[in-house]
N, CA, C and O atoms as a GROMACS GRO file, in nm:
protein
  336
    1UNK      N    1   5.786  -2.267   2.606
    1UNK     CA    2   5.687  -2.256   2.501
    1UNK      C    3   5.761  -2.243   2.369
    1UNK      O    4   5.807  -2.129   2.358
    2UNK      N    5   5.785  -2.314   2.272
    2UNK     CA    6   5.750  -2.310   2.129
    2UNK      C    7   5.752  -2.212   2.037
    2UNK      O    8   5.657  -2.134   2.049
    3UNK      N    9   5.811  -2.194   1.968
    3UNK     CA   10   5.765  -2.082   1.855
    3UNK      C   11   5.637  -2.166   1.772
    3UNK      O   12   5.625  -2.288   1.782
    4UNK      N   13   5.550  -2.086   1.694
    4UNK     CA   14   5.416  -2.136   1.633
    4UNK      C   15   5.494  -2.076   1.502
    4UNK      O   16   5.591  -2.001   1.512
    5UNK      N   17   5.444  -2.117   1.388
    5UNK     CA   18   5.454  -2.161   1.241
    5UNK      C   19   5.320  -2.117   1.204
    5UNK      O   20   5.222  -2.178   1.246
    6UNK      N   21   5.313  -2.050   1.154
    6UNK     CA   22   5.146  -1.949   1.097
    6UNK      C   23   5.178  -1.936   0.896
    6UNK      O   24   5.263  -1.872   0.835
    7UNK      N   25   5.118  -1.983   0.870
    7UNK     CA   26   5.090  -2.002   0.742
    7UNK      C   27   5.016  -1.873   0.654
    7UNK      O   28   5.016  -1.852   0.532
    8UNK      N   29   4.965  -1.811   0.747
    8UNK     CA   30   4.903  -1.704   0.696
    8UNK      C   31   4.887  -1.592   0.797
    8UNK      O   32   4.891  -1.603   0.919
    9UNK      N   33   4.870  -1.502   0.739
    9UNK     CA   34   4.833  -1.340   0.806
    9UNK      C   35   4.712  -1.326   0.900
    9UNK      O   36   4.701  -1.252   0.998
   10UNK      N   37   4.616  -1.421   0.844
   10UNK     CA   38   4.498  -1.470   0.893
   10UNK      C   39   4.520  -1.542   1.048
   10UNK      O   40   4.484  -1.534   1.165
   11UNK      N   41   4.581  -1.594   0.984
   11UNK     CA   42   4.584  -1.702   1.170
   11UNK      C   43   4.679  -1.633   1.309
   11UNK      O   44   4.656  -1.643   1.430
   12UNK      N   45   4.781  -1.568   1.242
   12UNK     CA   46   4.867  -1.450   1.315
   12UNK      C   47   4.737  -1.352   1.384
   12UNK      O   48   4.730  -1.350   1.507
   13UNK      N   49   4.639  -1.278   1.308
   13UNK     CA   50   4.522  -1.235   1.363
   13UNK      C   51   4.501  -1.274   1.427
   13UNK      O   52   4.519  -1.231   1.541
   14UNK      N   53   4.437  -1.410   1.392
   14UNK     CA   54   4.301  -1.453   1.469
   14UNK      C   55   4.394  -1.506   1.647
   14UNK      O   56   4.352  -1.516   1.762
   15UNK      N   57   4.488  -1.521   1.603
   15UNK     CA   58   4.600  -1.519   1.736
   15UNK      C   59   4.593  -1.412   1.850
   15UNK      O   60   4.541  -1.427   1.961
   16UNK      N   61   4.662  -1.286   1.793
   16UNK     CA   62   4.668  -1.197   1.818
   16UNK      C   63   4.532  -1.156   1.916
   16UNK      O   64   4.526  -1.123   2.035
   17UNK      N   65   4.411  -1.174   1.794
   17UNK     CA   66   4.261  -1.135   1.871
   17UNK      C   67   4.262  -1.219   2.020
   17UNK      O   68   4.239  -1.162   2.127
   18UNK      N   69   4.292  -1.358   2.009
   18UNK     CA   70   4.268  -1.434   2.111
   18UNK      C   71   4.318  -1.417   2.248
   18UNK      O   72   4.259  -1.436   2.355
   19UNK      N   73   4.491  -1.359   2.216
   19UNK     CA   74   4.580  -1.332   2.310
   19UNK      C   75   4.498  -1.199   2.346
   19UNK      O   76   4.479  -1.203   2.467
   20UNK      N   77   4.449  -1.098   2.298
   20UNK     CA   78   4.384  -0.999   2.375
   20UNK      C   79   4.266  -0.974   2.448
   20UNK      O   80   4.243  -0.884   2.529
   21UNK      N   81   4.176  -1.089   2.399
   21UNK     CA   82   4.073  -1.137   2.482
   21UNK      C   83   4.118  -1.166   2.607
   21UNK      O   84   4.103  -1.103   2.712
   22UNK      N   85   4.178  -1.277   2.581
   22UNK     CA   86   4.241  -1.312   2.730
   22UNK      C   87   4.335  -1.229   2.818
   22UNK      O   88   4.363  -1.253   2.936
   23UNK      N   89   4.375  -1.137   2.749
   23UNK     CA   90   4.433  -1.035   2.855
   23UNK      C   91   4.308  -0.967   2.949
   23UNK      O   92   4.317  -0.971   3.072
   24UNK      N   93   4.187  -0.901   2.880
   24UNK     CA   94   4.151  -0.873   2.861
   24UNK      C   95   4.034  -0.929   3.035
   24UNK      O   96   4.004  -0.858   3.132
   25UNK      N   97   4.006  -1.040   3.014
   25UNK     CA   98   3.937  -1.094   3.111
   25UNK      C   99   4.043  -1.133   3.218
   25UNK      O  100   4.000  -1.111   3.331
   26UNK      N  101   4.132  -1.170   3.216
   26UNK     CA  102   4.217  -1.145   3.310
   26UNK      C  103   4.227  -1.007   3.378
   26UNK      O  104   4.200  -0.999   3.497
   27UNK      N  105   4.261  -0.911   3.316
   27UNK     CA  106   4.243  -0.745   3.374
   27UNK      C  107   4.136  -0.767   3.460
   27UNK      O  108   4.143  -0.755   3.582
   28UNK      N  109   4.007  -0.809   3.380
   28UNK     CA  110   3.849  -0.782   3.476
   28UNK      C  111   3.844  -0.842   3.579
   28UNK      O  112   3.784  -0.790   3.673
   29UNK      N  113   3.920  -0.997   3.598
   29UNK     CA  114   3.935  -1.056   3.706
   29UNK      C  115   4.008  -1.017   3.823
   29UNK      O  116   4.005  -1.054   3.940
   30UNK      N  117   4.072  -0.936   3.760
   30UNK     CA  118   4.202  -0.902   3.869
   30UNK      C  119   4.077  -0.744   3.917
   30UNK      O  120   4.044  -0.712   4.031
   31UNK      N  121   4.044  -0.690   3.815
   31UNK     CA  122   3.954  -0.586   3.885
   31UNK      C  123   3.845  -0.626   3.976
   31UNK      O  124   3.841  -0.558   4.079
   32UNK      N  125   3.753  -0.721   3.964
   32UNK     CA  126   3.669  -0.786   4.043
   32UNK      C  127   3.690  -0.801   4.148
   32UNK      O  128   3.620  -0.760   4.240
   33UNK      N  129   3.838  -0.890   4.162
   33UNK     CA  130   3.892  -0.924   4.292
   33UNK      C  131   3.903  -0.791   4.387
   33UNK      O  132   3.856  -0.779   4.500
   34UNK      N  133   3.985  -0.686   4.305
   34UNK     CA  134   3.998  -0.601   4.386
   34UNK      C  135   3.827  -0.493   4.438
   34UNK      O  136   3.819  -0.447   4.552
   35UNK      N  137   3.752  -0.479   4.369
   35UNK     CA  138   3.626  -0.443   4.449
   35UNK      C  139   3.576  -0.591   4.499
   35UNK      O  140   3.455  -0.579   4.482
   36UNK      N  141   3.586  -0.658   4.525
   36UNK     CA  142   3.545  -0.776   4.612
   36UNK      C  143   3.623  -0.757   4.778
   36UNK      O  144   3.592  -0.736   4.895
   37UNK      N  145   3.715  -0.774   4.710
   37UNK     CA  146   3.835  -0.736   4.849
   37UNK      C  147   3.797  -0.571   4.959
   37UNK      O  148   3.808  -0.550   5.080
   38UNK      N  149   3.750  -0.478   4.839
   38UNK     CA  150   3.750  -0.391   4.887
   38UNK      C  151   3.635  -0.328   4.954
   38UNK      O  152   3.642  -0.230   5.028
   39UNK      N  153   3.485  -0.421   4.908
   39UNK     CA  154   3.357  -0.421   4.956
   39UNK      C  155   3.367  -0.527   5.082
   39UNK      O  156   3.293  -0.511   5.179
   40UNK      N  157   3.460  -0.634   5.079
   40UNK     CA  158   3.488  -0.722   5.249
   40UNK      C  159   3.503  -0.658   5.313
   40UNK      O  160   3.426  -0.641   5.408
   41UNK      N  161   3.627  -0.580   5.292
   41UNK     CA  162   3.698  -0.501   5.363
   41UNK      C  163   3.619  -0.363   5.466
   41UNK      O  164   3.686  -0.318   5.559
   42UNK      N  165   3.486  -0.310   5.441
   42UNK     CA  166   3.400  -0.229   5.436
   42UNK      C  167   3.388  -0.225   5.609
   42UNK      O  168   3.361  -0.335   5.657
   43UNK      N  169   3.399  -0.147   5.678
   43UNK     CA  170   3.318  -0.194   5.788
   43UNK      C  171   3.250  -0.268   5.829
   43UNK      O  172   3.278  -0.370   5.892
   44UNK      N  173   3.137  -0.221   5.795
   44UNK     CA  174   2.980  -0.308   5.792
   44UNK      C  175   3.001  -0.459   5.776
   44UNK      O  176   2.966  -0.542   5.860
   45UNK      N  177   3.057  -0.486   5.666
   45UNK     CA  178   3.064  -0.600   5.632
   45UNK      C  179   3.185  -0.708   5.735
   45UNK      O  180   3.191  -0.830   5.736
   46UNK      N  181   3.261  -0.621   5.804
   46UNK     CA  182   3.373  -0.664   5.887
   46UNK      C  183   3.285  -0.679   5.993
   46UNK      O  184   3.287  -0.800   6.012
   47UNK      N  185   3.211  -0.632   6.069
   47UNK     CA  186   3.101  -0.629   6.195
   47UNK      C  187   2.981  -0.724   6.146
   47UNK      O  188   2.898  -0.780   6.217
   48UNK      N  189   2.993  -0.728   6.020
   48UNK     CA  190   2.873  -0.854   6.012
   48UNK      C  191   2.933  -0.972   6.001
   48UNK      O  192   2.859  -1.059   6.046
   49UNK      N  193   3.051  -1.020   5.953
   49UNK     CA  194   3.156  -1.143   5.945
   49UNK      C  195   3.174  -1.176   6.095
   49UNK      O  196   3.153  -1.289   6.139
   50UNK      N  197   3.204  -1.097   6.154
   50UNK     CA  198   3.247  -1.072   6.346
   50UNK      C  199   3.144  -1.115   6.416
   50UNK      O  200   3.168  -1.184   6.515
   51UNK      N  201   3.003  -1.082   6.381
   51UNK     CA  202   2.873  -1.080   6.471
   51UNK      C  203   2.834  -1.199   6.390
   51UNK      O  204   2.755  -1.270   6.451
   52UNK      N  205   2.866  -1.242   6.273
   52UNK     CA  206   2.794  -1.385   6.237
   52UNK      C  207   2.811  -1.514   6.338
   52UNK      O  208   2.731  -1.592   6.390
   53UNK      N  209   2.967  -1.497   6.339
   53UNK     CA  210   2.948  -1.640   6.417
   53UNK      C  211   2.931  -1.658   6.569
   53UNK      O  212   2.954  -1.758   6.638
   54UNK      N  213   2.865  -1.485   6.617
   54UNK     CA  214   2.750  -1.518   6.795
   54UNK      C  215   2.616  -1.505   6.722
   54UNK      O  216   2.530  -1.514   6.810
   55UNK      N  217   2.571  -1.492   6.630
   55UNK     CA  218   2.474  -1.474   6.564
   55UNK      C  219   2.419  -1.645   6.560
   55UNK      O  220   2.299  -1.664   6.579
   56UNK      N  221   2.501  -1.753   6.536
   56UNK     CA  222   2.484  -1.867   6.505
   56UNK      C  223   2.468  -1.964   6.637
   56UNK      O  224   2.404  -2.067   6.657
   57UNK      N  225   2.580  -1.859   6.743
   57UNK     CA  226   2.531  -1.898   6.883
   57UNK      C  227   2.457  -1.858   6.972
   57UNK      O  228   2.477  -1.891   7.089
   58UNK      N  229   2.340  -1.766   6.930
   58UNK     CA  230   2.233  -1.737   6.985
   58UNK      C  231   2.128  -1.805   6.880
   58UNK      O  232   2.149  -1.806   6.759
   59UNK      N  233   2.000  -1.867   6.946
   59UNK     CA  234   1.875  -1.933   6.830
   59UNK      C  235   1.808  -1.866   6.893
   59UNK      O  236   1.821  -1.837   7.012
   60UNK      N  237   1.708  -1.827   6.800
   60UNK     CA  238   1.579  -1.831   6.788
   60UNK      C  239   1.512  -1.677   6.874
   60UNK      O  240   1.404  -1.691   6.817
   61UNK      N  241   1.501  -1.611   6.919
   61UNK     CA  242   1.450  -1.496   6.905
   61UNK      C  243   1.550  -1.400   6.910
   61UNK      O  244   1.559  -1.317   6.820
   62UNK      N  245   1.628  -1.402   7.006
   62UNK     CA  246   1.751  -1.317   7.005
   62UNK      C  247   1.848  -1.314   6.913
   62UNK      O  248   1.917  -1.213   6.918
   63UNK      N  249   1.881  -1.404   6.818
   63UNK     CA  250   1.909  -1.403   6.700
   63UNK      C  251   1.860  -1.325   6.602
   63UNK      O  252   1.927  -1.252   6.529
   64UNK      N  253   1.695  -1.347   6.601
   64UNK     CA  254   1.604  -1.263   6.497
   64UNK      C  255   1.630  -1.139   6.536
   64UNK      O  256   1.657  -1.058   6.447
   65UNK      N  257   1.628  -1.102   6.659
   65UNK     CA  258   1.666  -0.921   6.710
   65UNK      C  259   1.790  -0.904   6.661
   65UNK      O  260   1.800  -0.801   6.595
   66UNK      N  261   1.889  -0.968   6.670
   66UNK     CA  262   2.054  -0.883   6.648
   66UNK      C  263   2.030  -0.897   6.511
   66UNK      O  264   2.069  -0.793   6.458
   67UNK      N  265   1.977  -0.989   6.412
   67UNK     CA  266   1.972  -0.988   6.260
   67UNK      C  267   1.930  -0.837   6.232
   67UNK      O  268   1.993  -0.760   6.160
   68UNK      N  269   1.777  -0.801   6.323
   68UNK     CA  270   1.698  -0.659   6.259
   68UNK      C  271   1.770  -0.528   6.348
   68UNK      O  272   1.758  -0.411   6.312
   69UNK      N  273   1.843  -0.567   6.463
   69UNK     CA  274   1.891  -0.401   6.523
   69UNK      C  275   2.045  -0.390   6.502
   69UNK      O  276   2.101  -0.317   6.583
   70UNK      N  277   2.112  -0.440   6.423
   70UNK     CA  278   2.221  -0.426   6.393
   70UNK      C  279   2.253  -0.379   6.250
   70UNK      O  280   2.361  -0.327   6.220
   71UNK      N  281   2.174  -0.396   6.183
   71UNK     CA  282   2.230  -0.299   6.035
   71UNK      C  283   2.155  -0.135   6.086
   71UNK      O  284   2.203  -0.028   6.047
   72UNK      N  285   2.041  -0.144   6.170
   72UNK     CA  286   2.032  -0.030   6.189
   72UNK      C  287   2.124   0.064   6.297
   72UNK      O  288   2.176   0.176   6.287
   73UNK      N  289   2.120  -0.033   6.404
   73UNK     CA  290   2.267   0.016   6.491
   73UNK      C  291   2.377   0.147   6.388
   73UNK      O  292   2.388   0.269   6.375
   74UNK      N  293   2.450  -0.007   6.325
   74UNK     CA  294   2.539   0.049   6.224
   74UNK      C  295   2.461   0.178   6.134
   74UNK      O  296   2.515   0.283   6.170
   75UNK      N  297   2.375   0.201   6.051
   75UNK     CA  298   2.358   0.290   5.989
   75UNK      C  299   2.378   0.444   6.073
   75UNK      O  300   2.427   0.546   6.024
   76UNK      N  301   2.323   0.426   6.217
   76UNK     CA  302   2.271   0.538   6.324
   76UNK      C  303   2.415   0.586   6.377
   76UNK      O  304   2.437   0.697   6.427
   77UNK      N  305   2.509   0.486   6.356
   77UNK     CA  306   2.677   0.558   6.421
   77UNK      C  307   2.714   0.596   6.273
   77UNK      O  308   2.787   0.695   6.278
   78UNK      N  309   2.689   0.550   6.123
   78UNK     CA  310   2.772   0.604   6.056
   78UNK      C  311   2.699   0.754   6.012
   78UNK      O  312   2.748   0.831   5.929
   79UNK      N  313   2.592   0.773   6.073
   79UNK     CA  314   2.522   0.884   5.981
   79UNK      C  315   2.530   0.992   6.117
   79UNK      O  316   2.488   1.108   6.116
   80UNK      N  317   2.578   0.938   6.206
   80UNK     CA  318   2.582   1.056   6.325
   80UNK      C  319   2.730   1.083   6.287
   80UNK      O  320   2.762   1.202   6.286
   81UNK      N  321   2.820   0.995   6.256
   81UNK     CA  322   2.979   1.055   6.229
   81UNK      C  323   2.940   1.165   6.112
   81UNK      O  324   2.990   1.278   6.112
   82UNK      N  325   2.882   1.138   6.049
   82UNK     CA  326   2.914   1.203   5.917
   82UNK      C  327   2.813   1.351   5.901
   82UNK      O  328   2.790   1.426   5.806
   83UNK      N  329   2.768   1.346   6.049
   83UNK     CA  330   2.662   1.505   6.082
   83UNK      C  331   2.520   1.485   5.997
   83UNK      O  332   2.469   1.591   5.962
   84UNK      N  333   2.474   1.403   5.972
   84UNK     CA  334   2.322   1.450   5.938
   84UNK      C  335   2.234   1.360   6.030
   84UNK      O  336   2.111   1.371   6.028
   0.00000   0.00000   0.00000
């Protein structure tokens, strides 16, 4: 990369502003990723990735059952670990 030639104080700014924007959304991206990663990562969400694809090999009623008794399943073991 180049050295840049800035004519004024003004454009050094308006530089400056730009380069920190973009740091800036970069940071958020890199934060996103990491609660993205870290909401996959979740149990629940690991047992629903796991159970999707017999989910796709069962049709039509037994499918509709594991869709509705399995987030409750899951809720009933994490709320008995945790005593209430």
């Amino acid at each position: 990369m180049g050295s840049k030639k800035y004519s004024s104080y003004a454009q050094i700014d308006r530089e400056l502003e730009i380069l920190k924007i973009e740091k800036e959304i970069s940071y958020q991206k890199i934060v996103l990723g990491y609660h993205r990663t870290k909401e996959g990562l979740a149990p629940h969400h690991l047992l629903n990735n796991f159970l999707g694809s017999f989910k796709t090999a069962f049709s039509g009623s037994f499918g509709a059952i594991l869709n509705i008794a399995v987030p409750f399943a899951l809720n009933w073991i994490i709320n008995r670990k945790r005593g209430r």
